[in-house]
C-alpha positions as CSV (number, residue, x, y, z in Angstrom):
1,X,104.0,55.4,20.3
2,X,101.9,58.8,19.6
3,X,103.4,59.6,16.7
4,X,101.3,59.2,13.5
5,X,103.4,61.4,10.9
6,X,105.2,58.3,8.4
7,X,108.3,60.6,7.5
8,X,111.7,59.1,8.7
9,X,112.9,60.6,11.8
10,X,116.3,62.3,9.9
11,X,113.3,63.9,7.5
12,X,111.7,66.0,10.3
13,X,113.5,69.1,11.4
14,X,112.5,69.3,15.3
15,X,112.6,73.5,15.2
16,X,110.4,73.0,12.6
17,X,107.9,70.7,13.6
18,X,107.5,73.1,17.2
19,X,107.1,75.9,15.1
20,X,103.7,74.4,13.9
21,X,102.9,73.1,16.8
22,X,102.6,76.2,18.5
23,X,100.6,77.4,15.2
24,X,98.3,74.9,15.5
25,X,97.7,75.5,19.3
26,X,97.5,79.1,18.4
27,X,95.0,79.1,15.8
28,X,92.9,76.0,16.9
29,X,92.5,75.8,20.7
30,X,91.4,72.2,20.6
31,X,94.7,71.0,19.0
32,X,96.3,70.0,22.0
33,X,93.5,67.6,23.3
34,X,94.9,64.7,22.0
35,X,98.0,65.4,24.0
36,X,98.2,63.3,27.2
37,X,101.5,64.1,29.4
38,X,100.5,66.6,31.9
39,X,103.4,68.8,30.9
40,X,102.3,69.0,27.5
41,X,98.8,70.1,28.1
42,X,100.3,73.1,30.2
43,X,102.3,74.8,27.6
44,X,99.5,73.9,24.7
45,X,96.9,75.5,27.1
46,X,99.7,78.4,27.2
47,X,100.4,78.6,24.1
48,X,96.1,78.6,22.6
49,X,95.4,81.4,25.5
50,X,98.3,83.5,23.5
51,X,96.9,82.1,20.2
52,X,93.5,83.3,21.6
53,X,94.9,87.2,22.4
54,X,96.7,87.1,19.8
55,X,94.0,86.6,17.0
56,X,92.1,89.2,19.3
57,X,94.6,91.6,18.6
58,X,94.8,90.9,14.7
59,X,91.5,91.1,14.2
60,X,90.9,94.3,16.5
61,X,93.5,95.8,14.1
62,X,91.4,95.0,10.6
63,X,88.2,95.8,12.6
64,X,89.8,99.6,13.7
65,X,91.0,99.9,9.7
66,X,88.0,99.3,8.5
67,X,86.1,101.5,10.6
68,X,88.4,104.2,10.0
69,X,87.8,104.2,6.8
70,X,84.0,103.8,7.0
71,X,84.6,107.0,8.7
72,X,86.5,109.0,6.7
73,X,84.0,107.9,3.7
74,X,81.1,109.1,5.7
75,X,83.1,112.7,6.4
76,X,83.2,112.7,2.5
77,X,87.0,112.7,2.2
78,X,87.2,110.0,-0.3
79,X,87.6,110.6,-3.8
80,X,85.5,110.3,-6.7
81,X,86.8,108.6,-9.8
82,X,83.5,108.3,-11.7
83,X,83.1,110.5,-14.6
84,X,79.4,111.8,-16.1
85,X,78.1,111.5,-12.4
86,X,75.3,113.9,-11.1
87,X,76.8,116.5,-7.9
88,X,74.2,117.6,-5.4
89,X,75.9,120.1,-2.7
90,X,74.4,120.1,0.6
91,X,71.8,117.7,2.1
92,X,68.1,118.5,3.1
93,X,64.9,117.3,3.7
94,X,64.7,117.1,0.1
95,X,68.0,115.3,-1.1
96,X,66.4,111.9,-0.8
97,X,63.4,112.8,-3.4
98,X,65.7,114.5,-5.2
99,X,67.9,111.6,-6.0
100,X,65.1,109.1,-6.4
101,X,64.0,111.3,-9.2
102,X,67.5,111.4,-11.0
103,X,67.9,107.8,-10.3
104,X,64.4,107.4,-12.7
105,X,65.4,109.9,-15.1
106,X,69.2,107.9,-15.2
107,X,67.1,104.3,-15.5
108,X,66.6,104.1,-19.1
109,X,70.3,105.3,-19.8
110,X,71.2,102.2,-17.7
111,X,71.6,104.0,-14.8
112,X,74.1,106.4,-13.2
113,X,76.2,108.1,-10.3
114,X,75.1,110.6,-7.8
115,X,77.5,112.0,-5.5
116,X,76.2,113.9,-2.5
117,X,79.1,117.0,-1.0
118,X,77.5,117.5,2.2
């Protein structure tokens, strides 16, 4: 007998127990090696190759929000909710000195914000 889980058989809800199954295939492709039957290393191979796109697909999703909005921070649409920060408009050779200096002068007040509209 394979079957390891010491809940009485009227206790486990079949649907239920499939349900995570297939989760378990889906999100850990070496789940189904302890199965033996033939049969039931076909659909757990199925069902971790699914598990396997389907993760893809979840995590191309976060990866595409995230670099959106890496992107829209680095066209400068994001908003500023600091207060008693330092503005510098435009960027040139000399914005990089310019805000190493104001980043001294801000040191002994504990520091400070500089936001950049380029």
């Amino acid at each position: 007998d394979e079957r390891v889980d010491n809940r009485a058989e009227e206790d486990v809800n079949p649907w239920l127990e499939g349900v995570w199954q297939a989760w378990t295939f889906m999100s850990d492709g070496g789940t189904q090696a302890t199965r033996t039957k033939a049969q039931q290393r076909v659909v757990g191979a199925a069902i971790s190759i699914m598990g396997i796109i389907y993760l893809g697909i979840v995590l191309a999703v976060i990866v595409d929000m995230v670099r959106s909005r890496i992107d829209s921070m680095k066209r400068g649409r994001t908003m500023v909710f600091e207060t008693g920060h330092t503005l510098v408009v435009n960027w040139t050779d000399k914005t990089i000195p310019v805000i190493q200096e104001l980043c001294n002068a801000n040191k002994s007040e504990g520091g400070g914000v500089v936001v950049v509209l380029s």
